[in-house]
C-alpha positions as CSV (number, residue, x, y, z in Angstrom):
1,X,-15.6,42.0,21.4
2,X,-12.9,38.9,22.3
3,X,-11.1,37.6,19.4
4,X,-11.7,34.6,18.4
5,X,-9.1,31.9,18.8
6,X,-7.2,30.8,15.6
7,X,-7.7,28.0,13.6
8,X,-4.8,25.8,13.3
9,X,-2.8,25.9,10.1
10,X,-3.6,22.9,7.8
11,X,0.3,23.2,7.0
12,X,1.6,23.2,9.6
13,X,0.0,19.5,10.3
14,X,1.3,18.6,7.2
15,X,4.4,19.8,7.7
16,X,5.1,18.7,11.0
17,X,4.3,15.0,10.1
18,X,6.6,15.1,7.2
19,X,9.5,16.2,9.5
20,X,8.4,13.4,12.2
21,X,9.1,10.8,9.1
22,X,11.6,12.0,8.1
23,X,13.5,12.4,11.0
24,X,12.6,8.7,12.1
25,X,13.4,7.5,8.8
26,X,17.0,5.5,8.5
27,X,18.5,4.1,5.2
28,X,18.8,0.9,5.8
29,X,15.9,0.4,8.5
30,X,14.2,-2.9,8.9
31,X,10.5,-1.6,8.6
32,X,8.0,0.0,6.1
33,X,4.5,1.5,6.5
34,X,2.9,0.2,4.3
35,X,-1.1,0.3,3.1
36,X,-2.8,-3.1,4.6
37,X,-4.7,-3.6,1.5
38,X,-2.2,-2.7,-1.3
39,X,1.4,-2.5,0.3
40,X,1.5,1.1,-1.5
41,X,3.5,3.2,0.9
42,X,1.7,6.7,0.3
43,X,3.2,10.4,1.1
44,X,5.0,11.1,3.5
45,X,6.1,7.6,3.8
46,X,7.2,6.9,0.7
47,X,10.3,5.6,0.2
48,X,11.2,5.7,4.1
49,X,12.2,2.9,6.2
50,X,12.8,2.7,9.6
51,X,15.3,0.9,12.5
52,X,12.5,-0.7,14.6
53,X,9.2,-1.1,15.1
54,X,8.0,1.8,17.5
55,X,10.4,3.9,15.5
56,X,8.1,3.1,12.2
57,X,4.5,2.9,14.5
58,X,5.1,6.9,15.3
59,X,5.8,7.4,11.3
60,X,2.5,5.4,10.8
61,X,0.5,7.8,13.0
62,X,2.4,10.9,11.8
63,X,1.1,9.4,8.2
64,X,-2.3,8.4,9.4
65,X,-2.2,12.5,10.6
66,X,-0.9,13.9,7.3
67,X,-3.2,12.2,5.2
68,X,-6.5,13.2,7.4
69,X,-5.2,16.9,7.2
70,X,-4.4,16.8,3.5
71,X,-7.9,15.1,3.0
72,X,-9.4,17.7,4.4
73,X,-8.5,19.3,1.1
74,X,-8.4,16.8,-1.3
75,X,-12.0,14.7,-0.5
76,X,-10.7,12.2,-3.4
77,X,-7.5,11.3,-1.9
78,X,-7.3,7.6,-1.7
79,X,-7.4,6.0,1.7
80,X,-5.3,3.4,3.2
81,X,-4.9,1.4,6.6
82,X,-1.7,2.1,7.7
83,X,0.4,-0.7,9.1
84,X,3.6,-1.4,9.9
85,X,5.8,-4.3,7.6
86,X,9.3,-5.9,7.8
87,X,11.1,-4.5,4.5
88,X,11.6,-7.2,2.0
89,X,14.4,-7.9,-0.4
90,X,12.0,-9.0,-3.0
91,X,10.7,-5.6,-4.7
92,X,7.3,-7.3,-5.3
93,X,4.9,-8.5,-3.3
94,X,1.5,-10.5,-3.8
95,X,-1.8,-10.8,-1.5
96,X,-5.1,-13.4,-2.5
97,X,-8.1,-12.5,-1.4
98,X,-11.0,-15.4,-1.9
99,X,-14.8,-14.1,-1.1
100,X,-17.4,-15.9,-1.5
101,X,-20.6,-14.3,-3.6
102,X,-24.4,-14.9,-3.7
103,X,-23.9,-16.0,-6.9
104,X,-24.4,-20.1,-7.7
105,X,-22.5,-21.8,-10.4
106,X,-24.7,-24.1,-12.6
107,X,-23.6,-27.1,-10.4
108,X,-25.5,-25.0,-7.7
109,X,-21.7,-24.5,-5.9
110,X,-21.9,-20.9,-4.2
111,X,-19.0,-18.7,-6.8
112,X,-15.6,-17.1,-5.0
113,X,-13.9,-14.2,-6.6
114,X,-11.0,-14.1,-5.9
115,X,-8.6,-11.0,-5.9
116,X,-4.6,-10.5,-6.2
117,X,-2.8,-7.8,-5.8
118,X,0.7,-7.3,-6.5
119,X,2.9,-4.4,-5.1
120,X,6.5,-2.8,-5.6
121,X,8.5,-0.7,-3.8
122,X,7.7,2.8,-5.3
123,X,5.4,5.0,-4.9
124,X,1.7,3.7,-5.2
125,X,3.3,1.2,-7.9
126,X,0.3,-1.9,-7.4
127,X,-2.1,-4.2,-9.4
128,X,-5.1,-5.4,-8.3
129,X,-6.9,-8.4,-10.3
130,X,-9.8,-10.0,-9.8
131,X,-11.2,-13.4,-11.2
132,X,-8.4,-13.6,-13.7
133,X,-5.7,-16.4,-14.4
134,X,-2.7,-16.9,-12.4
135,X,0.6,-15.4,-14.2
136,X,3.9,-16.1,-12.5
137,X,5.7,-12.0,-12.7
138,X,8.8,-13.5,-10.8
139,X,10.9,-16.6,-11.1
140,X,13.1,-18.6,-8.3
141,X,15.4,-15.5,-8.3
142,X,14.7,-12.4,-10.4
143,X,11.4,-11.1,-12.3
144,X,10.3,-12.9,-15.2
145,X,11.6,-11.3,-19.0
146,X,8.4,-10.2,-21.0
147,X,8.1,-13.0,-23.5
148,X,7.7,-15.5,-20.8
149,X,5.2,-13.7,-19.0
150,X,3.2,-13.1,-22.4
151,X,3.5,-16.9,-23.7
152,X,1.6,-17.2,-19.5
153,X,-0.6,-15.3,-20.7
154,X,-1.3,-16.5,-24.0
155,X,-1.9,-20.0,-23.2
156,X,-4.7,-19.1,-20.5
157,X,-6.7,-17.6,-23.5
């Protein structure tokens, strides 16, 4: 009776992609990956930057890699489209998504939601919104002190 051939170790997936960041990774490198939708940068790129682009597209698939193995385990681990982004001196970072719906205001005109989703630069630090007022976080310069962002909020109600 042959043996069988062996299965490939789960860890050692994980663990190779890890080392493939990490070694690509630079201190003050110029690119993230970064989740398309939410700008979270998940395990094992958290945190990581890179000197160039190619340098940060071989993290993104060494990413994309890790996180299929490690699903394998974990069905509930959220997913996210990998792509690669400029690093940004502003901590925070918004997207706006409009959609239209099948649903008709009463003056018949077809109703958008609309959804925004602010990021930072930790580790799946984000804020998603939908269909609620605009609220300014950051100012010209530096993020906005809590009593201005509450009186924002206040006189939306």
């Amino acid at each position: 009776m042959a043996a069988s051939d062996p299965v490939a170790d789960p860890g050692d997936a994980l663990t190779d992609a890890r080392v493939l960041v990490e070694d690509l990774a630079t201190p003050a490198g110029e690119f993230v990956v970064v989740g398309k939708e939410t700008g979270v940068r998940p395990d094992p790129v958290t945190g990581f930057a890179f000197d160039d682009y190619e340098a940060a597209e071989r993290a993104r698939d060494a990413a994309a890699r890790y996180r299929r193995a490690l699903r394998e385990h974990d069905p509930a681990l959220p997913e996210y489209d990998l792509v690669v982004g400029e690093t940004d001196s502003n901590p925070i970072e918004v997207a706006t998504v409009r959609e239209s719906t099948r649903e008709r205001r009463t003056n018949g005109v077809p109703r958008a939601r609309q959804t925004v989703t602010l990021t930072g630069d930790r580790r799946d630090e984000w804020l998603r919104v939908e269909n609620a007022p605009l609220v300014h976080l950051t100012g010209p310069d530096e993020l906005l002190d809590d009593e201005l962002v509450t009186r924002q909020l206040q006189s939306k109600l």
